[in-house]
Every structure is written in C-alpha cells, then in structure tokens.
C-alpha positions in Angstrom: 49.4 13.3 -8.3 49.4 16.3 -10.4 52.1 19.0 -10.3 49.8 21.4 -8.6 49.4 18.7 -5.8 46.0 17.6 -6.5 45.1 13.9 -7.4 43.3 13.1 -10.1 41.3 10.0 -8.4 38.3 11.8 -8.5 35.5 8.7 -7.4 38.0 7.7 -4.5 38.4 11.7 -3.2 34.0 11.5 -3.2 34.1 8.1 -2.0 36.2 9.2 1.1 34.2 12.3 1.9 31.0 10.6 1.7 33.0 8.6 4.9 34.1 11.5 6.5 30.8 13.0 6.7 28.8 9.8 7.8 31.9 9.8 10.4 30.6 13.4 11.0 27.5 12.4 11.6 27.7 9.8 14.0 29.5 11.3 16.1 27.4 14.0 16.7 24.3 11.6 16.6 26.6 9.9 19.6 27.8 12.5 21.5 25.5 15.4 20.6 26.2 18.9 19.3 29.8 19.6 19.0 32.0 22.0 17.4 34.4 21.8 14.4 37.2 21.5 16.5 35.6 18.8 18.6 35.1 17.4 15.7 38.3 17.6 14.4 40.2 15.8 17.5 37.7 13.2 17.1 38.0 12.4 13.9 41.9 13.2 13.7 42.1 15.4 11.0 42.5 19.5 10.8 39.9 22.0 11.7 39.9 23.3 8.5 39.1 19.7 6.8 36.4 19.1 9.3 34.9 22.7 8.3 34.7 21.7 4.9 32.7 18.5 5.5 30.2 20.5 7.4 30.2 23.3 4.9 28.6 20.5 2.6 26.0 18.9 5.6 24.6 21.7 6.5 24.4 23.0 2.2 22.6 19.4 2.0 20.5 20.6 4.8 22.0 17.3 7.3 23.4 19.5 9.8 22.5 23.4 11.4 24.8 25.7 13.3 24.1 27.4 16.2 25.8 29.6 18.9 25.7 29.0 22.0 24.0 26.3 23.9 25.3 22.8 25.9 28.1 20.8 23.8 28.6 17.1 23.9 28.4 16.0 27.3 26.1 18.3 28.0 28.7 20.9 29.5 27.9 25.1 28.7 30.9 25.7 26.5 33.1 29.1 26.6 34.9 30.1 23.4 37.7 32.4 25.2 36.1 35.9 26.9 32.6 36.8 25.6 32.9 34.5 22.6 29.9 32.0 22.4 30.9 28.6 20.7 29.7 27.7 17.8 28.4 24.0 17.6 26.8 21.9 14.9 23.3 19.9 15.1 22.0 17.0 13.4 18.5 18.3 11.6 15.5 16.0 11.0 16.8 15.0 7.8 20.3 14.1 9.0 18.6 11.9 11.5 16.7 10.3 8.8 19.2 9.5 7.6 20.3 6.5 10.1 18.2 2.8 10.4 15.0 3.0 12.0 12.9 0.9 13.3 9.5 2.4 12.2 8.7 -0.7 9.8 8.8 -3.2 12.6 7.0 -0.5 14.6 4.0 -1.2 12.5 4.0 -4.3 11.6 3.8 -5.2 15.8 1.1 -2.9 16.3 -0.9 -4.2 13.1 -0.4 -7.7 14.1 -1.6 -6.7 17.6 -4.4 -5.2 16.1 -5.4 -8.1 13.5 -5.3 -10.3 16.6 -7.8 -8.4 18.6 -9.9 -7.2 16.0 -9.4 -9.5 12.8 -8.6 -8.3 9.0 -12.2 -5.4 9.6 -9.8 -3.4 12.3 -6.7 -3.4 9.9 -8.5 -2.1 7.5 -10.0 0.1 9.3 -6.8 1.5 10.5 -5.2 1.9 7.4 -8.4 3.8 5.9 -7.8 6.3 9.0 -4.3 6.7 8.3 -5.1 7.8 4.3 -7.8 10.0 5.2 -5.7 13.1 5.4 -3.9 11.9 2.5 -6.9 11.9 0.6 -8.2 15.5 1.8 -5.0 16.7 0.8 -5.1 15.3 -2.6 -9.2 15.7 -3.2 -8.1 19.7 -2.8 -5.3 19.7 -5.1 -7.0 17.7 -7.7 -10.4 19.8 -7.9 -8.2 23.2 -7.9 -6.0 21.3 -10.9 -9.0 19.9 -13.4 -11.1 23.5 -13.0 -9.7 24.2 -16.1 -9.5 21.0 -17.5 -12.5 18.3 -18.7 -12.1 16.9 -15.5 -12.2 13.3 -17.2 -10.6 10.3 -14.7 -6.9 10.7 -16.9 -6.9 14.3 -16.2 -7.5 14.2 -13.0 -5.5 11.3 -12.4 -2.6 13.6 -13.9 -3.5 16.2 -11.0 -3.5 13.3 -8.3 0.1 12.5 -9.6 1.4 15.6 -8.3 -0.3 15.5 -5.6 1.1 12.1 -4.7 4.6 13.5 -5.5 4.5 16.2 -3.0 3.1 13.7 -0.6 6.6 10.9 -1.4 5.6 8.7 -4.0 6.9 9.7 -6.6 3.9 9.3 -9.1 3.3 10.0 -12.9 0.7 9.6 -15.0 0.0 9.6 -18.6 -2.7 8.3 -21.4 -2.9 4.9 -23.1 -5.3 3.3 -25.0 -8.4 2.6 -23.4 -7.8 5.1 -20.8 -4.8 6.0 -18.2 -2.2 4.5 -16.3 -1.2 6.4 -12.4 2.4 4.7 -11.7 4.0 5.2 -8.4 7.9 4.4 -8.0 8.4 4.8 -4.2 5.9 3.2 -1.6 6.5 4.4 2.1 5.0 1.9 3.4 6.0 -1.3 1.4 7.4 -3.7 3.9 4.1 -3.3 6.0 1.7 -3.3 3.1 3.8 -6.7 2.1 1.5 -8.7 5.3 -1.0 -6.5 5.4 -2.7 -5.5 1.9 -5.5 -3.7 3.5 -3.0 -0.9 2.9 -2.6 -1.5 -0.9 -6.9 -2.1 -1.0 -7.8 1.3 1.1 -4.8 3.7 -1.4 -7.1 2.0 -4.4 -10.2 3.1 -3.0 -8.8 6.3 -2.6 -7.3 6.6 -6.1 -10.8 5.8 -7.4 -12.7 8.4 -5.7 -9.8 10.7 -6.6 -9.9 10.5 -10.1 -13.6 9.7 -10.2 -13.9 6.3 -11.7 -13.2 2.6 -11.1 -10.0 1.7 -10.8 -7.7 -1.7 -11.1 -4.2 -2.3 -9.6 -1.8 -3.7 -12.1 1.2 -4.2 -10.1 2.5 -3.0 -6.2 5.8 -2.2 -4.7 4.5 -4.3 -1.7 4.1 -7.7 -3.7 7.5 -7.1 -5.5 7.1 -5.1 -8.4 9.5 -2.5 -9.5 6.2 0.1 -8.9 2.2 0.5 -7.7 0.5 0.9 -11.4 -2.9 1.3 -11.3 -5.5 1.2 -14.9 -8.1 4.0 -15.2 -10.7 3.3 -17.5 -11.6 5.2 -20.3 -14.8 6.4 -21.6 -17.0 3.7 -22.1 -18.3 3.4 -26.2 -21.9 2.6 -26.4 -22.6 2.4 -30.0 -20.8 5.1 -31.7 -21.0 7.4 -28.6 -18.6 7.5 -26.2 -19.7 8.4 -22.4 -17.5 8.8 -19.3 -17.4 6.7 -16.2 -19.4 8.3 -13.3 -17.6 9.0 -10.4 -17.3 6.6 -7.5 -18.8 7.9 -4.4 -17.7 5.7 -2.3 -15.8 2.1 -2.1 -14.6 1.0 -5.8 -17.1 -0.8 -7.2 -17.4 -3.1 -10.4 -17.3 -1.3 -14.0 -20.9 -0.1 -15.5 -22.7 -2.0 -17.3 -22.2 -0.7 -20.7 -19.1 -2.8 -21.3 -20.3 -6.2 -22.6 -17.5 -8.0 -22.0 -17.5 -11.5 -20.2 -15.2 -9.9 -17.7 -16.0 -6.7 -15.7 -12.3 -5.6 -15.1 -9.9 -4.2 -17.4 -6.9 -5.8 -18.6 -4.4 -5.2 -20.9 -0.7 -7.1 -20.3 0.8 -5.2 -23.0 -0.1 -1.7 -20.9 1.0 -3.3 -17.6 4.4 -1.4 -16.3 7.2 -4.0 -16.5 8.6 -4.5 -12.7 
C-alpha cells in the first residue's frame, strides 16, 4: 500500500467492484428497488461505498433512480418528515444482463412447429420474423446508394450499417471478384444451429438487399468465428463488364454469362478464417 493509503493492485480493486456491483444487482433483481442504505446493510459495507457502485450502474445505464415509490417488500417508504426516499431500479439493460431462457424459448416453439407443420412452417416463420428486418434495412440501403453506383458491393456496404444498428455487428468491404458482408455477432445462433431455415431466409434477404445472388461462406450457427457471405461482382462478357441484375425474389442461381462448370462462386483464399 502506498503512503497515501491507496493500493496499487489495480486489476484486483476492478476485479472486486465488478463483484460488488453484480452483488448490487442481484439484490435488487431479488428484492426489488431499494435504496443505498438498504443496500449498504445488505451488502455490509458503508453507504458511501455502496453510492459509488451505483454512481457507476446507473453511468453504464444498468440501474435508474427514482423518488418515491414502494421499496423492497413492497412497503411505501418515508425518508424522515416530507422527505421522499430515493431508491434504485434495475433498467432493461441491467436485466439483460442476467441468464435467460429465450434460446430454449425458441427452440421448443420451433420444434413444436416443425412437428405440426414440417421444415415449410419453420421456414415460414423465420421469413416472418426478418420481414421487418428487411424493411428496415431495404430503407436504409436505398437512402445510402442514392449517391452512390448502387452496385451489389456498395450497397452491401450500406446493408452493413444497417445490420449494425440492428446487433450484428457487420462490415463489408471489396475483394476480387466482388464483395464480402461479414457478420461477428449472430442473435440467434444457438436456434439457427437446428434450424437453418433461419441462416437460408437472412440469405435471401441479403440478396434482395444488395441486389444480386448471393453465397454463404461461413455461419456463426454451424461454428465459425462469423456469418460471411460472397457478393458477386460484375460479370465480364468479352471485354465488357455488366452487373448482376437484382434478385426480385428468392436467390436464385448466377446468370448465365459465367461459363464456368459451376454456377456458384468460390474462392477459399477469400473465405473469412473462423
């Protein structure tokens, strides 16, 4: 310890707040909204310690303060004459923040549903569930590429973004014979694992996204590090070089102008390493 009284063990000190505040937490996950000092008996330590643990939640936007209201128990609470008590909430995010059990959620109701209506009525579901998705997307993609070509790689750049803002953390960017839409975080991996219906209907929707044929390289779902999906080029007929027209509805196989014994493109030296 340092002559001014302060350790130097800086990991530990973080390590032990990150406990105190999950402590925090729970307790008010438990026993509903309580107030510092509450919180302080419970957890044994001083109400000024306890304030500066949920200084930080509520910065990281875990927990809110409010006046007035029930506290834990559900009792009114009376902070001395005319004085409302101050308690502290979990937000949505801080209650995110514990397990759930939405993955096994889904996967029941999907295997109810493939039981009753075969692989047609998954399928059908999950092309329900990414319709909004894709609205959301389609708008943010034509108001990106206005001033742009429009080409599939541009607006595949747009779609990243979009995708982004929607928790998938995407990127994009240009490699030979065309582009390559990567996407690091899947929110719905462990589902899409049994039920690739899921991984087919996003393709389908990345393709009429970006206006072309696409191909799947890799998934989060089938254990790779992330979704990265090939969009075509222009296609070279001669010395001219014309783009892919747009998909209008379910991906289908790549024009004709490509005389190659195989219709779909693949390059293992462009594929994203898991």
């Amino acid at each position: 310890m340092s002559p001014s009284g302060v350790e130097h063990s800086r990991p530990s000190a973080t390590h032990d707040d990150g406990r105190t505040r999950d402590r925090v937490s729970a307790l008010l996950l438990e026993h509903g909204p309580q107030t510092a000092s509450e919180l302080a008996e419970r957890l044994g330590i001083s109400p000024a310690a306890v304030r500066r643990h949920l200084d930080a939640l509520v910065t990281a936007g875990r927990l809110e303060e409010r006046v007035g209201g029930p506290g834990a128990g559900g009792q009114a609470a009376h902070r001395g004459r005319g004085r409302p008590a101050r308690r502290f909430h979990l937000t949505d995010a801080g209650r995110s923040a514990f397990p759930h059990a939405y993955d096994d959620l889904a996967l029941t109701a999907l295997r109810y549903i493939a039981a009753a209506g075969g692989p047609d009525a998954v399928r059908a579901v999950a092309e329900q569930q990414l319709a909004g998705l894709e609205a959301r997307a389609s708008s943010a993609v034509e108001h990106a590429v206005t001033a742009r070509s429009g080409a599939p790689v541009d607006r595949a750049q747009a779609l990243a973004v979009a995708l982004t803002a929607e928790g998938y953390a995407a990127t994009a960017s240009a490699i030979s014979g065309g582009g390559q839409l990567c996407q690091h975080h899947c929110p719905v991996a462990h589902v899409a694992a049994e039920f690739p219906q899921l991984c087919e209907a996003e393709t389908a929707v990345i393709g009429r996204l970006v206006g072309t044929h696409v191909q799947r390289l890799a998934t989060i779902a089938h254990g790779d590090g992330i979704c990265t999906t090939h969009i075509p080029g222009p296609v070279r007929t001669g010395n001219r070089s014309t783009s892919v027209r747009p998909v209008p509805g379910e991906t289908a196989a790549p024009p004709r102008a490509r005389t190659s014994t195989s219709s779909t493109p693949t390059n293992h030296r462009e594929r994203t390493p898991a």
